[in-house]
C-alpha distance (Angstrom), angle and dihedral (degrees) to the residues before:
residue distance angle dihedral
X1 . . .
X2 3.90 . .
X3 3.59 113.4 .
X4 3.70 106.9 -168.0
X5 3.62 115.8 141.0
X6 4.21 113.3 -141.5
X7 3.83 111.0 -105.0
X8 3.47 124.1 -150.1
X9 3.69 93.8 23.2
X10 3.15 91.9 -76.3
X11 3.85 124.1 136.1
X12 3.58 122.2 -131.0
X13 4.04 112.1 -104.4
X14 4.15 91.0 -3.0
X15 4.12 110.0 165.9
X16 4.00 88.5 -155.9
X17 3.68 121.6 138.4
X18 3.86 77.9 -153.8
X19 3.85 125.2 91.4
X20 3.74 115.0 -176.2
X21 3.94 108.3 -154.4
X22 3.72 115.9 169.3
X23 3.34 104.4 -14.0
X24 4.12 86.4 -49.7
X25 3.25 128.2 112.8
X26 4.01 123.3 -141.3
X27 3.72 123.7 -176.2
X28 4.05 120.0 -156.0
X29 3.69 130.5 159.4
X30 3.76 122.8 -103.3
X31 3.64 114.9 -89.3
X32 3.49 134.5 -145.9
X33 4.19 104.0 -131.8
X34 3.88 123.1 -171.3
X35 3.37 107.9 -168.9
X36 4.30 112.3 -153.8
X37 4.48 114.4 -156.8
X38 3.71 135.1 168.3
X39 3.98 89.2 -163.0
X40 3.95 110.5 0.1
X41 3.20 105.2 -91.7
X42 3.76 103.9 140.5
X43 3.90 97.3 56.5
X44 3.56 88.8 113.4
X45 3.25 91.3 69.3
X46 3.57 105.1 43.4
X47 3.68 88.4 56.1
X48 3.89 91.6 52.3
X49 4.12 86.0 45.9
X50 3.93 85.8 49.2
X51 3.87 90.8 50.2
X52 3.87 85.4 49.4
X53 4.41 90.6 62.0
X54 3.60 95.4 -102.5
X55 3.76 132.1 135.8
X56 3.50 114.2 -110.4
X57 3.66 135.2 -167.3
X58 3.93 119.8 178.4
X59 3.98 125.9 -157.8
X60 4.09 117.2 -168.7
X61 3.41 117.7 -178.5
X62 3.62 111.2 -170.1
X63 4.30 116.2 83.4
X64 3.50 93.8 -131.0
X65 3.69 91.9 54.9
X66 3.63 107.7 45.3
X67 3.95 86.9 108.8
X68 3.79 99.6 55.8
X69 4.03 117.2 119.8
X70 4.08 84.4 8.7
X71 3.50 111.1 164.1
X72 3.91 93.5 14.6
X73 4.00 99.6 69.8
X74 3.91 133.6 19.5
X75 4.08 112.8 -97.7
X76 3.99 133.1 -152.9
X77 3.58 133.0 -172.7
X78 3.53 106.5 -135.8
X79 3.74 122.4 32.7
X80 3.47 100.8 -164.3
X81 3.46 93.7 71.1
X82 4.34 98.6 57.4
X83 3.85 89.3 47.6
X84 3.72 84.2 97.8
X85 3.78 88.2 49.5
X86 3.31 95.3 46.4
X87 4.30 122.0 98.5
X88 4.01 82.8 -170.4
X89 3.85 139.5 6.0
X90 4.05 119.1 -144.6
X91 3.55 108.1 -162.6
X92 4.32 112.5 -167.0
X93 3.58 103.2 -153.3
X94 3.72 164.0 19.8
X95 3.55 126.0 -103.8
X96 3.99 112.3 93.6
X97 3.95 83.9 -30.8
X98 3.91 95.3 101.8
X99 3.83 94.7 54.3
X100 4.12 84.8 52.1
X101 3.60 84.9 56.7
X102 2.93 110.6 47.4
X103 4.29 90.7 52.4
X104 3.33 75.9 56.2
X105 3.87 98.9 62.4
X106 3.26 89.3 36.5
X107 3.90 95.1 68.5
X108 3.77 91.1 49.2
X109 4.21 103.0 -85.4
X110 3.56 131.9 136.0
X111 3.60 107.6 -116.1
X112 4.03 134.4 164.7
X113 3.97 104.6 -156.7
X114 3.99 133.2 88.2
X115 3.49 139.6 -108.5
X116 3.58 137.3 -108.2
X117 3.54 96.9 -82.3
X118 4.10 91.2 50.1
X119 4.38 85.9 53.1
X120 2.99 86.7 55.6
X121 4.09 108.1 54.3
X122 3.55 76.2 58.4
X123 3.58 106.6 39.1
X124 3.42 101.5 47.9
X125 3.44 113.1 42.5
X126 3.66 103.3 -159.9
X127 3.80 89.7 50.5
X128 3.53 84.6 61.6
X129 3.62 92.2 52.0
X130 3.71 96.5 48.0
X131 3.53 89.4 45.9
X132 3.63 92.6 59.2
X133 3.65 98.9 45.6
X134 3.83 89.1 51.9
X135 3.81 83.1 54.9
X136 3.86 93.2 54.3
X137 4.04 93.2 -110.4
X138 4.06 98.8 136.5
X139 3.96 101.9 -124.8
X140 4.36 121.1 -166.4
X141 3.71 120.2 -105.3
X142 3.60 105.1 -77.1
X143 3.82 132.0 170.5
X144 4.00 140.0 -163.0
X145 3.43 128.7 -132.7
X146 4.17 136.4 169.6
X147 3.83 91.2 -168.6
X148 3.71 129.2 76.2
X149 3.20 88.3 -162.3
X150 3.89 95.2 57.1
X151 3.38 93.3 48.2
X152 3.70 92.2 62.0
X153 3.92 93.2 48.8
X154 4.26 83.4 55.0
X155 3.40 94.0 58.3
X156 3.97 101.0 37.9
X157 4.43 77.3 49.1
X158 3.71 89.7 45.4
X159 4.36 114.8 28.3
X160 3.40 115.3 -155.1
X161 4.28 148.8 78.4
X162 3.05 118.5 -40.6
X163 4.01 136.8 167.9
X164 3.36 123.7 -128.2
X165 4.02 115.7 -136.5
X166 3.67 126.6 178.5
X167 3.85 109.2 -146.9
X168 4.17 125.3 -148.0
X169 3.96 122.2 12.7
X170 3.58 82.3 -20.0
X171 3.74 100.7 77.4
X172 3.74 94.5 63.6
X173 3.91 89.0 77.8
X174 3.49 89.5 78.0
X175 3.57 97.4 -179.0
X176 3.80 89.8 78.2
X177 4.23 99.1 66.8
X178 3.44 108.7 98.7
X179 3.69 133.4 -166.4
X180 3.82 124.5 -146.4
X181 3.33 113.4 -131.7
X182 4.17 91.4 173.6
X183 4.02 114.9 96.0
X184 4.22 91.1 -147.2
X185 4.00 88.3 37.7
X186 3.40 101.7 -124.3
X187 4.03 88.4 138.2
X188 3.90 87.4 60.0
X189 4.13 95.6 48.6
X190 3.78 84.9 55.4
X191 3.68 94.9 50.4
X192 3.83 87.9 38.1
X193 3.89 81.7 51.2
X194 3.81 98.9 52.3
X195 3.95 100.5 40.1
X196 3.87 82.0 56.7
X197 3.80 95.7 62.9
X198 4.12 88.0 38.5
X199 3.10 115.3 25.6
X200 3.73 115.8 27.9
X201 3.76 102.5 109.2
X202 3.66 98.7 54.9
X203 4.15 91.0 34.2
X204 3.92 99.8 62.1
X205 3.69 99.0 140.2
X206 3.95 122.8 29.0
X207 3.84 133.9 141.5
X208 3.43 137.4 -122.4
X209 3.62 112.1 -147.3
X210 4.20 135.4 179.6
X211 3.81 117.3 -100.8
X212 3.25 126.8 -143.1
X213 3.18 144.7 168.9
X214 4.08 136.3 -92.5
X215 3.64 140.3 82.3
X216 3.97 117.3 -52.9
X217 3.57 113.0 -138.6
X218 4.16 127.5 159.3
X219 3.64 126.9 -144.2
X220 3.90 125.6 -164.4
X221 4.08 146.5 166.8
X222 3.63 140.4 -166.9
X223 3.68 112.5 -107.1
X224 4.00 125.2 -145.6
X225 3.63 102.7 -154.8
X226 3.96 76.9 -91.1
X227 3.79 122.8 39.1
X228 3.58 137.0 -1.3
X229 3.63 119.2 -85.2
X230 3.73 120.1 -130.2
X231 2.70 145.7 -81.9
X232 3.76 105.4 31.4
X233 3.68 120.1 -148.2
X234 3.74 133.7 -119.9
X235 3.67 113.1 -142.4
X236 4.34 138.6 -174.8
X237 3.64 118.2 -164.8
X238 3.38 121.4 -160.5
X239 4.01 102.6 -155.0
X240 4.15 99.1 175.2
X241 3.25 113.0 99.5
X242 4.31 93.4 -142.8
X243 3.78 136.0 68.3
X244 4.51 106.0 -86.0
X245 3.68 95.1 26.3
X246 4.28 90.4 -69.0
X247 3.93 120.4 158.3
X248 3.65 147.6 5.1
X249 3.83 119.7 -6.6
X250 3.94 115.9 -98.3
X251 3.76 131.1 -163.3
X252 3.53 81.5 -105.6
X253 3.40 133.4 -44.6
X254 4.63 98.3 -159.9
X255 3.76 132.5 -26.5
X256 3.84 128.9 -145.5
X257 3.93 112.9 -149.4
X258 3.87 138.0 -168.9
X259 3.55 129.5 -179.1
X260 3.97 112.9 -129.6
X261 3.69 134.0 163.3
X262 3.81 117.8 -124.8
X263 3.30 117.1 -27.2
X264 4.30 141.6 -175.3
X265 3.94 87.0 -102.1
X266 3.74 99.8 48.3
X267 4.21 96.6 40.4
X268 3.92 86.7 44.4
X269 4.16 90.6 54.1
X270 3.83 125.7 4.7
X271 3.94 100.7 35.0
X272 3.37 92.1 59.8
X273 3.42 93.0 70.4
X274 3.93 95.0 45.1
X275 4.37 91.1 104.9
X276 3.61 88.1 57.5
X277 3.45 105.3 33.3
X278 3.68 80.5 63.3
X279 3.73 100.9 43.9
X280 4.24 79.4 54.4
X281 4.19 83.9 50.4
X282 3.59 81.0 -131.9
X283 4.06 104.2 -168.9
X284 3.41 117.7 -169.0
X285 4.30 148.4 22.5
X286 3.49 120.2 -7.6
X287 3.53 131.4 -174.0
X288 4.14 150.5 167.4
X289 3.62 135.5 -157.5
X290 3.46 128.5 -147.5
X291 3.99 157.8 176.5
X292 4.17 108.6 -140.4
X293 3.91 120.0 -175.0
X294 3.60 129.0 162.3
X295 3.80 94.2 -77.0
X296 3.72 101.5 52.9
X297 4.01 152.6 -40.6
X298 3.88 106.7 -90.0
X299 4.00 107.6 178.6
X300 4.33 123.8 -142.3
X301 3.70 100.0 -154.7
X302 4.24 152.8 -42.4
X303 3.55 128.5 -86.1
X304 3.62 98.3 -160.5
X305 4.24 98.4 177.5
X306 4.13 130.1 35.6
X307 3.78 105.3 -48.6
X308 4.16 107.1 -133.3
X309 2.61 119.7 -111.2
X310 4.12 94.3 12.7
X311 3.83 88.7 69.2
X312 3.89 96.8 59.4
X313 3.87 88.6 50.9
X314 3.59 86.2 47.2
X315 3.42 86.8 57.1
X316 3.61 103.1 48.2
X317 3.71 95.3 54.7
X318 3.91 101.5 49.8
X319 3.79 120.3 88.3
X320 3.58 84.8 -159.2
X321 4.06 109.0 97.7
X322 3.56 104.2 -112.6
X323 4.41 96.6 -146.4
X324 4.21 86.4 53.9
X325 4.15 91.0 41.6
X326 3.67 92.8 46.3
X327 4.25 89.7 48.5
X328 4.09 82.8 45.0
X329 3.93 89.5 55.9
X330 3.45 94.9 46.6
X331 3.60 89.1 49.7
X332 3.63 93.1 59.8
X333 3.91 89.1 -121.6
X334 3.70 118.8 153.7
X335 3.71 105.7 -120.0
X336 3.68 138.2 -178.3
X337 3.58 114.6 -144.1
X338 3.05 128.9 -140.1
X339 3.56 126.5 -154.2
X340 3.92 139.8 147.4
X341 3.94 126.2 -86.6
X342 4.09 129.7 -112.6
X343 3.05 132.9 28.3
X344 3.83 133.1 -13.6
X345 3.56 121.9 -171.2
X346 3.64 129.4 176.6
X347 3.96 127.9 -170.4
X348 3.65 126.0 -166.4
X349 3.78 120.7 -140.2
X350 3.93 115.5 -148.3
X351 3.82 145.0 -172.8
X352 3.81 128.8 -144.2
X353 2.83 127.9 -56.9
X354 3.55 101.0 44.7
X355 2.62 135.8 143.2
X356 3.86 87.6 24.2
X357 4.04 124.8 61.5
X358 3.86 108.4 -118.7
X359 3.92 111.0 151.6
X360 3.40 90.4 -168.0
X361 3.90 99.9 50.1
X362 3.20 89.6 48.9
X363 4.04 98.0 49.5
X364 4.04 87.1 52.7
X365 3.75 103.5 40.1
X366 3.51 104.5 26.3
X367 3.65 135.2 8.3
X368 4.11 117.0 107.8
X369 3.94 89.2 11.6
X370 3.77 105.5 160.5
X371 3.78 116.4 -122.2
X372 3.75 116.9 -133.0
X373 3.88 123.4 -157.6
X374 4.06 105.9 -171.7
X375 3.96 79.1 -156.3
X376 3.48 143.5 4.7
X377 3.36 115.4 -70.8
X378 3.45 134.2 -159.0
X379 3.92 127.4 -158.9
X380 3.91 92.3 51.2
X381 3.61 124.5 146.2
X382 4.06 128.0 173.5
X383 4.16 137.3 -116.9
X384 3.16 127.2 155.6
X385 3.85 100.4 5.5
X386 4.04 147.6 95.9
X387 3.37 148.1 -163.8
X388 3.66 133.6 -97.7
X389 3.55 133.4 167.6
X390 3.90 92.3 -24.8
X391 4.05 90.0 -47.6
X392 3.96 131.2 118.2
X393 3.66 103.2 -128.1
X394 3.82 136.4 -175.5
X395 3.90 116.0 -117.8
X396 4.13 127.0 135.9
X397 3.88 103.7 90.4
X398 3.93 95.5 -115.1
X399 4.02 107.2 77.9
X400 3.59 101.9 -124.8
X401 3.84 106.6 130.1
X402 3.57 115.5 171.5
X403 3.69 145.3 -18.3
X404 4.22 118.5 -135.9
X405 3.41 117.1 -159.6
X406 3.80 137.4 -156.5
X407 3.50 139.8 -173.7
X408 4.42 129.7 -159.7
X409 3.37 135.8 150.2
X410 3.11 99.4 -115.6
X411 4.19 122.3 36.8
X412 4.01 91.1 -109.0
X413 4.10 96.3 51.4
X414 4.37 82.3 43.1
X415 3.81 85.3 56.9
X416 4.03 93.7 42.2
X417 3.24 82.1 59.2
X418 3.85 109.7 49.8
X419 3.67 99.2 39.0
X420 3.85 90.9 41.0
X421 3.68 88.0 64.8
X422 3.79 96.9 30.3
X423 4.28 74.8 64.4
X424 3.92 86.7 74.3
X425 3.76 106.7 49.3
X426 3.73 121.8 78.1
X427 3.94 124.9 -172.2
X428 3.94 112.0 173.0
X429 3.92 110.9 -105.1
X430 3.87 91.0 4.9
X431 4.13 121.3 154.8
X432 3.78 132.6 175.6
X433 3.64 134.9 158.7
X434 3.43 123.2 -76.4
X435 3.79 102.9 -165.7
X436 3.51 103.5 63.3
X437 3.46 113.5 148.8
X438 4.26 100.4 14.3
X439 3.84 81.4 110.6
X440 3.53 93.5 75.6
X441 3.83 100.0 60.5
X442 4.22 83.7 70.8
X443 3.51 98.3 21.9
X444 4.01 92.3 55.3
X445 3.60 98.2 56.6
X446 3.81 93.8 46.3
X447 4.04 94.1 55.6
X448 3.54 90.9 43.9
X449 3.52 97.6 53.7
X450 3.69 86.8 45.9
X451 3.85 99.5 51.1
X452 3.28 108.5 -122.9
X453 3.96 99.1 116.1
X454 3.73 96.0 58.0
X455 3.85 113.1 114.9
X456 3.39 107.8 -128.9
């Protein structure tokens, strides 16, 4: 049987109007939730919103992951036809999804999702990049191509690193950015070389952009349709799918978090688009990536929707309910959150053949593997699983299972914590990463030296 403890205090499939947080109690209203995904990703969160005593109703688009969150929340078909049910509408990504959203707003709904224009910061890279740069955020050399072939004559023309980045739908199979690691690029023609016999139909945009070196390090806020909300949140992704940052690039393979009022990174990047963020009624996450060094902050690239699986950290450290914050932000209400301090790290626990897509892999080695928790375990939040007959099982067709979380103050007692319960859950043929975090005991001392952590 399922062996998920109830985080937050919360308990599993409660109808209160009551939330106890911290001793507190807070009363809202049920609310009716309709929860909008291209490929479940936000059935986390409709669980935790479930667990809350709201209504929930989930729409996935994709086929292949109809069965996601199963068992956990309620699912529908057709989405169109609850929006009238609906007292707010979450949608989980980017994609064509803002520009639903915002129609949405615009005939009186609460709705958390963007807009056209906040797709496409993240959509189309070099959009983003101009956008910045009309902002006044410096940006690295970067060029566009639509030819392989092109690409290649750029970098035999111009030697050097360069990263590879896949623009449009593309860039969400993250396995295909590449880094150079060769000074005369040689490493990059050859990559260049082989996504032109294999990949050049569903790659027809993607940038080539300077690397450099420095420490990379995300910031990100909650926006009301208005301002930010604070605090903002410092975040490390650890996107290799191996132990010391070895092998091919994942989604993600864990995330550490902190909590932080405004910093030099955020005021430098994301604030700066706060006026039109708001003219755009933006509702929702919001969040940049960069490389810092001693002689500047140059940011990669937006994440204009909840990051995954950023959000179910997120999640795990505020005190805050996340069902009444989300209604709040949707509201346009100006909201202090409240969340816990230190260090939050969450670690995601996949199954072949992830990072890669191989239905059949998958089907043989994976897919409806029971999950086993020796004990109850707390800090637990789902992926790419459902349930049946009282068991966590593995569905989706991706392999990425579930993400732990744990919390310390300080970035040791945080990964205590999330390996000491990662200890008690078995999948069969499961991996993750069990460094996440180490970067911080070097990375730490450089960003500090260099300013950029100081709330300002």
């Amino acid at each position: 049987m399922v062996q998920i403890s109830s985080t937050n205090n919360q308990k599993s499939g409660s109808n209160s109007k009551e939330v106890k947080k911290n001793g507190a109690v807070k009363t809202m209203a049920p609310r009716k939730f309709l929860f909008v995904s291209i490929d479940g990703l936000i059935g986390d969160i409709a669980w935790q919103v479930v667990k809350e005593g709201h209504e929930v109703k989930y729409y996935i688009e994709n086929p292949e992951d109809k069965e996601v969150a199963d068992g956990f929340v309620s699912k529908i078909d057709d989405w169109k036809k609850e929006v009238d049910w609906a007292d707010i509408i979450v949608f989980d990504d980017v994609l064509g999804q803002g520009k639903k959203a915002k129609k949405l707003r615009e005939q009186g709904k609460l709705v958390v999702g963007g807009s056209h224009y906040t797709d496409q910061l993240e959509d189309d890279r070099s959009f983003g990049q101009e956008e910045l740069k009309k902002y006044g955020v410096p940006i690295l050399p970067y060029k566009e191509f639509t030819s392989f072939d092109e690409g290649i004559e750029f970098v035999k023309e111009n030697p050097g690193r360069y990263v590879i980045k896949p623009s449009g739908e593309a860039q969400n199979m993250k396995g295909l950015l590449f880094i150079g690691e060769e000074e005369d690029g040689r490493d990059v023609i050859q990559v260049l070389g082989d996504y032109n016999k294999a990949w050049a139909k569903k790659i027809p945009v993607f940038q080539l952009q300077k690397r450099i070196t420095g420490v990379e390090i995300a910031v990100g806020a909650f926006f009301n349709g208005k301002e930010f909300i604070y605090p903002i949140n410092v975040n490390f992704e650890h996107k290799k799918l191996f132990p010391g940052n070895l092998g091919p690039s994942t989604g993600e393979m864990g995330t550490v978090v902190f909590h932080s009022e405004s910093n030099k990174i955020f005021n430098s990047t994301l604030k700066k688009f706060e006026e039109k963020l708001a003219e755009e009624n933006y509702v929702g996450y919001i969040d940049i990536n960069c490389i810092v060094n001693s002689n500047g902050i140059y940011p990669l690239e937006f994440t204009s929707r909840f990051g995954y699986p950023h959000i179910s950290i997120l999640q795990d450290s505020m005190i805050t309910p996340i069902g009444e914050f989300l209604y709040d932000l949707a509201s346009g209400n100006k909201i202090q959150l409240k969340v816990r301090s230190g260090f939050h790290i969450g670690v995601r626990l996949v199954v072949p053949p992830f990072p890669f897509r191989d239905k059949e892999t998958f089907e043989v080695k994976s897919k409806d593997s029971i999950i086993y928790f020796k004990k109850p375990v707390d800090g637990i939040h789902l992926e790419d699983v459902k349930l049946v007959n009282g068991e966590l099982v593995v569905t989706g067709s991706s392999g990425v299972v579930l993400i732990v979380c744990g919390s310390g103050q300080t970035m040791k007692q945080a990964q205590n914590q999330v390996y000491g319960r990662i200890r008690n859950i078995m999948i069969p043929h499961m991996y993750y990463r069990t460094d996440i975090g180490d970067r911080w005991f070097e990375d730490s001392d450089k960003l500090h030296n260099w300013g950029y952590l100081r709330e300002i």
